[in-house]
TIZA-592040 format. One record per atom (N, C-alpha, C): z, y, x; residue number from 1; residue in one letter. Coordinates in steps of 0.02 Angstrom, whole numbers. Layout:
N
PT        Z        Y        X   seq   type
PT        Z        Y        X   NUM      a
...
END
This chain:
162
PT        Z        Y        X   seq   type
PT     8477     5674     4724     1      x
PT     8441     5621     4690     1      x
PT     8369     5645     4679     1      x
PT     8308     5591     4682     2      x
PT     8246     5622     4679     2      x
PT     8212     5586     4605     2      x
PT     8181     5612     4589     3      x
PT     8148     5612     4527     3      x
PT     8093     5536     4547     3      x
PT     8080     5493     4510     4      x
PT     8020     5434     4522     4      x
PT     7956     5484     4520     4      x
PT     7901     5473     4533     5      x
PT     7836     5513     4539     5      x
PT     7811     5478     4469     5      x
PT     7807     5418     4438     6      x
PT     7796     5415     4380     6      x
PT     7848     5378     4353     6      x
PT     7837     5395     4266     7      x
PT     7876     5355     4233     7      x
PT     7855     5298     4215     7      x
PT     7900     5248     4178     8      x
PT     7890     5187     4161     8      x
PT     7819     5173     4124     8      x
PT     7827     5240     4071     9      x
PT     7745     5234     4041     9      x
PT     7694     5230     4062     9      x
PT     7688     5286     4122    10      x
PT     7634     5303     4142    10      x
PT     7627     5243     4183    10      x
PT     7678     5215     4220    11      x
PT     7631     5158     4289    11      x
PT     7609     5098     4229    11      x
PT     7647     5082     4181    12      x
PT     7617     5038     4133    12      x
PT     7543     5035     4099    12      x
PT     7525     5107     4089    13      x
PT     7479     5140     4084    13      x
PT     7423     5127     4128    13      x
PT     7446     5151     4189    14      x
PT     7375     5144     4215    14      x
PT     7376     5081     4251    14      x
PT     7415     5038     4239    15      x
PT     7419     4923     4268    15      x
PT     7368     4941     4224    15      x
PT     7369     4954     4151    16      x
PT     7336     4916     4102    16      x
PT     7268     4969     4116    16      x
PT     7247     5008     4154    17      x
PT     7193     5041     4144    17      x
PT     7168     4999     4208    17      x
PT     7200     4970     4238    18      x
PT     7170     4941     4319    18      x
PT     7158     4870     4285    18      x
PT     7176     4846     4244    19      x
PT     7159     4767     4220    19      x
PT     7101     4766     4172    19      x
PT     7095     4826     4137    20      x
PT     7029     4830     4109    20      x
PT     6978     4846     4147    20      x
PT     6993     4900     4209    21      x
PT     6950     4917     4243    21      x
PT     6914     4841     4277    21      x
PT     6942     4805     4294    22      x
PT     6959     4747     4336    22      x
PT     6904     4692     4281    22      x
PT     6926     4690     4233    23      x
PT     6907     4641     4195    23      x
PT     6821     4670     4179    23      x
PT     6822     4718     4174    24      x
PT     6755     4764     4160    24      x
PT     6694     4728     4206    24      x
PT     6733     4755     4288    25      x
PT     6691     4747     4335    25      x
PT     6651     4668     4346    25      x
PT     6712     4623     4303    26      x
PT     6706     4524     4337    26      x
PT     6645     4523     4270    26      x
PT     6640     4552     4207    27      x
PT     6608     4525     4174    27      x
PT     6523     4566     4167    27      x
PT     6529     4628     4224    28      x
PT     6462     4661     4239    28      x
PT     6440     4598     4298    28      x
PT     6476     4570     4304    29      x
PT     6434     4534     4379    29      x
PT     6400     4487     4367    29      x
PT     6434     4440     4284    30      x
PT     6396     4367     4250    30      x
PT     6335     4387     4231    30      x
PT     6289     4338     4255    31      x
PT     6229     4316     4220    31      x
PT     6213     4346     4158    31      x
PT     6156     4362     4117    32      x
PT     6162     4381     4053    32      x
PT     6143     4307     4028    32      x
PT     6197     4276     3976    33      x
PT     6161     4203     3939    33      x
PT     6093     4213     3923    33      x
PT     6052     4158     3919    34      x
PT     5994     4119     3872    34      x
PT     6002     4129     3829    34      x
PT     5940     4141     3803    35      x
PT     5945     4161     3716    35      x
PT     5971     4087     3700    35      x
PT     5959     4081     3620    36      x
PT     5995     4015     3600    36      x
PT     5931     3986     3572    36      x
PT     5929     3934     3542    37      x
PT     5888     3891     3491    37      x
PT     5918     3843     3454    37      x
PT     5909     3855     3393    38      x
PT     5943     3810     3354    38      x
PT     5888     3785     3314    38      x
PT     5926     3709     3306    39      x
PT     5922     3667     3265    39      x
PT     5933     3650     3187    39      x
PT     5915     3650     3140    40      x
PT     5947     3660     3069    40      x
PT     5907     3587     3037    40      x
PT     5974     3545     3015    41      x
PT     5944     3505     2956    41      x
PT     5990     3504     2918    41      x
PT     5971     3517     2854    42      x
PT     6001     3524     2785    42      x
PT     6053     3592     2786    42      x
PT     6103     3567     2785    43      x
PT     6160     3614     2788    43      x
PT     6203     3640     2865    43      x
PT     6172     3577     2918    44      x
PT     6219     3588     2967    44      x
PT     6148     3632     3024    44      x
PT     6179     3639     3078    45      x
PT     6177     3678     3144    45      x
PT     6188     3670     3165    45      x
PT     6149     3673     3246    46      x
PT     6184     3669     3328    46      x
PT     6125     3719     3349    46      x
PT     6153     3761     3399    47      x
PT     6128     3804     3438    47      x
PT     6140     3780     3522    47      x
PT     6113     3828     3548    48      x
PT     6115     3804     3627    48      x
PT     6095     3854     3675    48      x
PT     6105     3871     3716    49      x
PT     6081     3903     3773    49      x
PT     6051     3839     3808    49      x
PT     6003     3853     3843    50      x
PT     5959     3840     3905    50      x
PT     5978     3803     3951    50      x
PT     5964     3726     3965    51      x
PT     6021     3692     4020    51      x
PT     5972     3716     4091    51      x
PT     5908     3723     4053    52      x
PT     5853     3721     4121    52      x
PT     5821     3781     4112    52      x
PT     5840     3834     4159    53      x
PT     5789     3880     4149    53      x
PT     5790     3926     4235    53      x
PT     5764     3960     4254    54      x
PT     5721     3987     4307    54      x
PT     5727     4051     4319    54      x
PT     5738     4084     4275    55      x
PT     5745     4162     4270    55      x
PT     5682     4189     4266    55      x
PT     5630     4230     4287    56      x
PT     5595     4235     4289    56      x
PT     5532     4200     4323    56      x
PT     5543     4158     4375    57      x
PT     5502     4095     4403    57      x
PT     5489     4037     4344    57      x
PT     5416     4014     4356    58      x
PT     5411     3963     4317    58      x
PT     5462     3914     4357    58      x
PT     5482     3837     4313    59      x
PT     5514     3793     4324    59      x
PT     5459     3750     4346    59      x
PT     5470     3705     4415    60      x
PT     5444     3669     4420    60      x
PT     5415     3600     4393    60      x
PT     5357     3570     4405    61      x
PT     5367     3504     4364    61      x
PT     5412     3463     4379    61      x
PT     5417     3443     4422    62      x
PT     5485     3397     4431    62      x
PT     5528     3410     4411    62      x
PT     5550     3480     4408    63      x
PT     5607     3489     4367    63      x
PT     5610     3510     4281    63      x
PT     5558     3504     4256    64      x
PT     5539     3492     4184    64      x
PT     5559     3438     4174    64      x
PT     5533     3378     4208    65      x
PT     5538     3307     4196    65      x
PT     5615     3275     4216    65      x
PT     5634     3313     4257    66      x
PT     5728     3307     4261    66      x
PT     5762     3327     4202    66      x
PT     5740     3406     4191    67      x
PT     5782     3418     4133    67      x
PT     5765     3378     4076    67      x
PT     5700     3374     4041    68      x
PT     5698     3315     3985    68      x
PT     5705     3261     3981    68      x
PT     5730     3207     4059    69      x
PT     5732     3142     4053    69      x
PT     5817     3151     4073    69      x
PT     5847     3198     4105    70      x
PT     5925     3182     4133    70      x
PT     5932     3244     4085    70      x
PT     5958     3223     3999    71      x
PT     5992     3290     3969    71      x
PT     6051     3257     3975    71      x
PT     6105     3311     3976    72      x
PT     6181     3299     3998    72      x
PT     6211     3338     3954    72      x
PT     6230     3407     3938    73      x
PT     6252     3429     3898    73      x
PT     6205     3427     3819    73      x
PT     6174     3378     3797    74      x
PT     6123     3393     3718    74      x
PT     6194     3414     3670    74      x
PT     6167     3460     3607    75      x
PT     6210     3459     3566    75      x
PT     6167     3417     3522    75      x
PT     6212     3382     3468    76      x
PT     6199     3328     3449    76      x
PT     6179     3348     3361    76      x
PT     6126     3323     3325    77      x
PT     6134     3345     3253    77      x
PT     6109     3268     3214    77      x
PT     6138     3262     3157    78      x
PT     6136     3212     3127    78      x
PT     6056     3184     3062    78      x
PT     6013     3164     3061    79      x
PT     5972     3189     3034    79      x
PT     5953     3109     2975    79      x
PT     5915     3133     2923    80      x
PT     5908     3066     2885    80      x
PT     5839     3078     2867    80      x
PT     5832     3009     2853    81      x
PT     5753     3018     2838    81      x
PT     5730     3040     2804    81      x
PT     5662     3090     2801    82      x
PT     5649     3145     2739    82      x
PT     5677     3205     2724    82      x
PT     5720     3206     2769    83      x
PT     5771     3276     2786    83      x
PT     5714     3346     2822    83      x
PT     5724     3372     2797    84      x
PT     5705     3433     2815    84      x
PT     5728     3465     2884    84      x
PT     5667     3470     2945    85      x
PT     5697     3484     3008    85      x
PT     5667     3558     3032    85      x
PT     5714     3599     3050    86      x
PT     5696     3672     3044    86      x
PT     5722     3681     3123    86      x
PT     5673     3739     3165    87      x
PT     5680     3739     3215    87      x
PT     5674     3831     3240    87      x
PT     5731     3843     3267    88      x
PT     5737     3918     3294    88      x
PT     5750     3954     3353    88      x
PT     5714     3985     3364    89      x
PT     5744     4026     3426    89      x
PT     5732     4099     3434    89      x
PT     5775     4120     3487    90      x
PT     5808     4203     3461    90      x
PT     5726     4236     3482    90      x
PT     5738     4295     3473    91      x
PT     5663     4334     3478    91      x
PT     5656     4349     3570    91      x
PT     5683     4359     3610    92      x
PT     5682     4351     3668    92      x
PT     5638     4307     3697    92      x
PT     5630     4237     3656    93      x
PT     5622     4179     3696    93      x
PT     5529     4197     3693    93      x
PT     5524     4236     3629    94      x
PT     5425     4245     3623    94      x
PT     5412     4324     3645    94      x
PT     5468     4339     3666    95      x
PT     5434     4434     3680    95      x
PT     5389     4411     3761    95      x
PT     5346     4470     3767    96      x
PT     5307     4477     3812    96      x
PT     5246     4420     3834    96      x
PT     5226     4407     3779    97      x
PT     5168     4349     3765    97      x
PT     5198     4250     3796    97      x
PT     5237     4250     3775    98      x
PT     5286     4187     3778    98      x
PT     5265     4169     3717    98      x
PT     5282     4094     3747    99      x
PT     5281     4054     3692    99      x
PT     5324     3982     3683    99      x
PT     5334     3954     3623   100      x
PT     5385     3882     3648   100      x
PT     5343     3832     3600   100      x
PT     5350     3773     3621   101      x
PT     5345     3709     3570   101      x
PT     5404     3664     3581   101      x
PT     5396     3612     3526   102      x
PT     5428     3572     3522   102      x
PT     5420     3491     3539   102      x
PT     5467     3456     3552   103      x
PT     5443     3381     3598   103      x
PT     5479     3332     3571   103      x
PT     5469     3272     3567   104      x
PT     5514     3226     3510   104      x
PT     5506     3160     3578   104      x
PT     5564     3140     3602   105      x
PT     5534     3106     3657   105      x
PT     5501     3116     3691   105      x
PT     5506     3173     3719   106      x
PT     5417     3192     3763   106      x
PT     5380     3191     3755   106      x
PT     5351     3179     3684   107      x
PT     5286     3192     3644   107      x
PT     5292     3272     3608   107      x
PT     5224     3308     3601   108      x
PT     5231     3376     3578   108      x
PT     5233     3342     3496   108      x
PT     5278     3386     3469   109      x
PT     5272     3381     3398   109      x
PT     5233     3440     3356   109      x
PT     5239     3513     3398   110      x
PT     5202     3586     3397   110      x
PT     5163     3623     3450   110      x
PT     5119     3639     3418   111      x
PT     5090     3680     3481   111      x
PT     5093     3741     3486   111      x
PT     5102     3769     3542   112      x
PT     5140     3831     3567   112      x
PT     5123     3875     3512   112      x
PT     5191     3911     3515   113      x
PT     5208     3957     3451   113      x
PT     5233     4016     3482   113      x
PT     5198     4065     3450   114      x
PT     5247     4148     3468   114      x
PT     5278     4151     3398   114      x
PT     5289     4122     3325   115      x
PT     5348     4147     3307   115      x
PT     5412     4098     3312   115      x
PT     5470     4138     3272   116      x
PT     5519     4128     3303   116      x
PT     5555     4062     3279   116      x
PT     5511     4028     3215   117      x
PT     5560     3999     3174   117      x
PT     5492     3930     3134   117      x
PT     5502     3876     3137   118      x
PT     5466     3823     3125   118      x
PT     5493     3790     3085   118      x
PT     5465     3738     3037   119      x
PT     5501     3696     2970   119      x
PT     5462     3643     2956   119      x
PT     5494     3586     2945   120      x
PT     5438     3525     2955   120      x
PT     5467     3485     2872   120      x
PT     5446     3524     2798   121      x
PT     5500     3474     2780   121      x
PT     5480     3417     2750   121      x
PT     5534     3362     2751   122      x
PT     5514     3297     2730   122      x
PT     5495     3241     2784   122      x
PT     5492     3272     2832   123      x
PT     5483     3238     2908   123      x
PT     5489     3198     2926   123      x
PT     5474     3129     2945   124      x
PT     5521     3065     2944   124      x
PT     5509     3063     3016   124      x
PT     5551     3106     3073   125      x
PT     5537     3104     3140   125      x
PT     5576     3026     3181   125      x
PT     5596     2955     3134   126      x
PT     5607     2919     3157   126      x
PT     5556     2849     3127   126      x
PT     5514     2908     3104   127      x
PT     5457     2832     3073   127      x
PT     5432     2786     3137   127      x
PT     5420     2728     3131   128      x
PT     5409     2705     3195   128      x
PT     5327     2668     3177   128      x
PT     5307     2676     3114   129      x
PT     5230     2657     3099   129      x
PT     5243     2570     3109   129      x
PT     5272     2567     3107   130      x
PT     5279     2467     3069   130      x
PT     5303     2442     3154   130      x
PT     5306     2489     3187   131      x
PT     5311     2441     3247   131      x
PT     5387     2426     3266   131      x
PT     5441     2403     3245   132      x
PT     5503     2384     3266   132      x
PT     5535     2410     3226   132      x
PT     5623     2421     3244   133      x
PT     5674     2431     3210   133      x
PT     5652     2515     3243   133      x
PT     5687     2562     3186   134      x
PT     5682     2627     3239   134      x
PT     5750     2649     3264   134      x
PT     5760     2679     3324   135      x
PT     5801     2693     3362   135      x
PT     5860     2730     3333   135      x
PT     5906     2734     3374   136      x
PT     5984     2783     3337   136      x
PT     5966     2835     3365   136      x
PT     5928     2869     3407   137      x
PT     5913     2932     3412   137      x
PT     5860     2941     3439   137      x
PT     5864     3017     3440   138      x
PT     5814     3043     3476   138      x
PT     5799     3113     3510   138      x
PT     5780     3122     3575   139      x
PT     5774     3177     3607   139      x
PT     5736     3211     3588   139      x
PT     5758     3294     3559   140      x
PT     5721     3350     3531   140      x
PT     5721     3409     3616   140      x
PT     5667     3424     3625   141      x
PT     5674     3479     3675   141      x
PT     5629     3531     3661   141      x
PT     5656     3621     3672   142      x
PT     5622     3658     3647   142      x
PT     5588     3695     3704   142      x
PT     5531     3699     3752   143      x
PT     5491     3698     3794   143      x
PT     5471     3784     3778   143      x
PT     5492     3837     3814   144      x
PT     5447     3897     3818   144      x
PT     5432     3909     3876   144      x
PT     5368     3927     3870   145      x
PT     5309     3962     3906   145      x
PT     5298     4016     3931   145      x
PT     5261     4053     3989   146      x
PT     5254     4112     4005   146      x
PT     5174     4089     3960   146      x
PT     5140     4173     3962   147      x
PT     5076     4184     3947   147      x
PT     5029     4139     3952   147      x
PT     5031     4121     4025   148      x
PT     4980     4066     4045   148      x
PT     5002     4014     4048   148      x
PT     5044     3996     4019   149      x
PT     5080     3921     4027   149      x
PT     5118     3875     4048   149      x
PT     5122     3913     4114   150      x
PT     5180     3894     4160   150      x
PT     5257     3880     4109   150      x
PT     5289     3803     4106   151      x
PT     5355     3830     4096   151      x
PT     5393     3855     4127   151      x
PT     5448     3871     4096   152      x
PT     5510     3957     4087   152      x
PT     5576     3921     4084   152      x
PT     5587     3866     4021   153      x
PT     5648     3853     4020   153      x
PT     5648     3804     3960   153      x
PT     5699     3753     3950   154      x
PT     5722     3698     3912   154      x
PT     5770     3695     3886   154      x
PT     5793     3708     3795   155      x
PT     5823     3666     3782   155      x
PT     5825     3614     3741   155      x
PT     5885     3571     3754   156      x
PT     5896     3491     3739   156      x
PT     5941     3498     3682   156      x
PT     5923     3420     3616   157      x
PT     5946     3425     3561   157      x
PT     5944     3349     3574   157      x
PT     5980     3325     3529   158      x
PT     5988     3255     3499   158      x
PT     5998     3240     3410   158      x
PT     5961     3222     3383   159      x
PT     5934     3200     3339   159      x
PT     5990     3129     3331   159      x
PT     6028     3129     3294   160      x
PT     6023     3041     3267   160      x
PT     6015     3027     3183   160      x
PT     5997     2962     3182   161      x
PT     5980     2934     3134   161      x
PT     6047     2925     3089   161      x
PT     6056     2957     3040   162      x
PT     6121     2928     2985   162      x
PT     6101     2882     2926   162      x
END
């Protein structure tokens, strides 16, 4: 009769050292995520990674104007009038002379910013100045910059009116 070359432990042992090894290698190969940017009014939050971004190439215009007119994944935040609208993003997004603003409908609401964190409070970002009923929402997009201006990357928020 011959002896097995390993025992039960050991081949168990090293499955589970080949599935970590394994699992190690699939998650060195992903992308590193987009920093995030979040959104804050009052008490709540939504964050986001980047639907549009380039890597190190600026983004084209056409594709600025895709990503802010076709947003598809927005996370959505609920906002009331006079509410306090606070705006963030991770320190990544301003290192190396970067910069981001902010867009309310495709209008700038800020102009390019290297810090990390903006606050507007009392804001009535659905005033419409006497002209109509104002809308159930609205598109927030956070626009950063290389040095010279070129955009880098977009993300998309949704704003509604409660």
């Amino acid at each position: 009769m011959t002896a097995p070359l390993f025992s039960g432990r050991a081949r168990r042992s090293v499955a589970a050292l080949g599935a970590v090894s394994a699992g190690l290698l699939l998650i060195s190969a992903c992308d590193k995520p987009t920093p995030l940017a979040t959104v804050t009014v009052g008490t709540s939050s939504v964050s986001a990674e980047s639907e549009c971004h380039s890597g190190k190439e600026p983004l084209s215009m056409d594709r600025v104007q895709e990503c802010v007119t076709d947003i598809k994944n927005a996370k959505t935040i609920q906002y009331g009038r006079g509410d306090t609208l606070r705006l963030g993003v991770e320190p990544d997004v301003v290192e190396d002379g970067k910069r981001w603003s902010a867009f309310l409908d495709g209008q700038p609401i800020t102009e390019p910013s290297s810090n990390t964190y903006r606050s507007f409070p009392g804001a009535d970002v659905f005033a419409t100045g006497g002209e109509g009923e104002a809308p159930a929402s609205k598109k927030l997009a956070i626009l950063q910059t290389s040095e010279d201006g070129k955009p880098l990357a977009i993300w998309s928020f949704n704003l509604e009116l409660k």
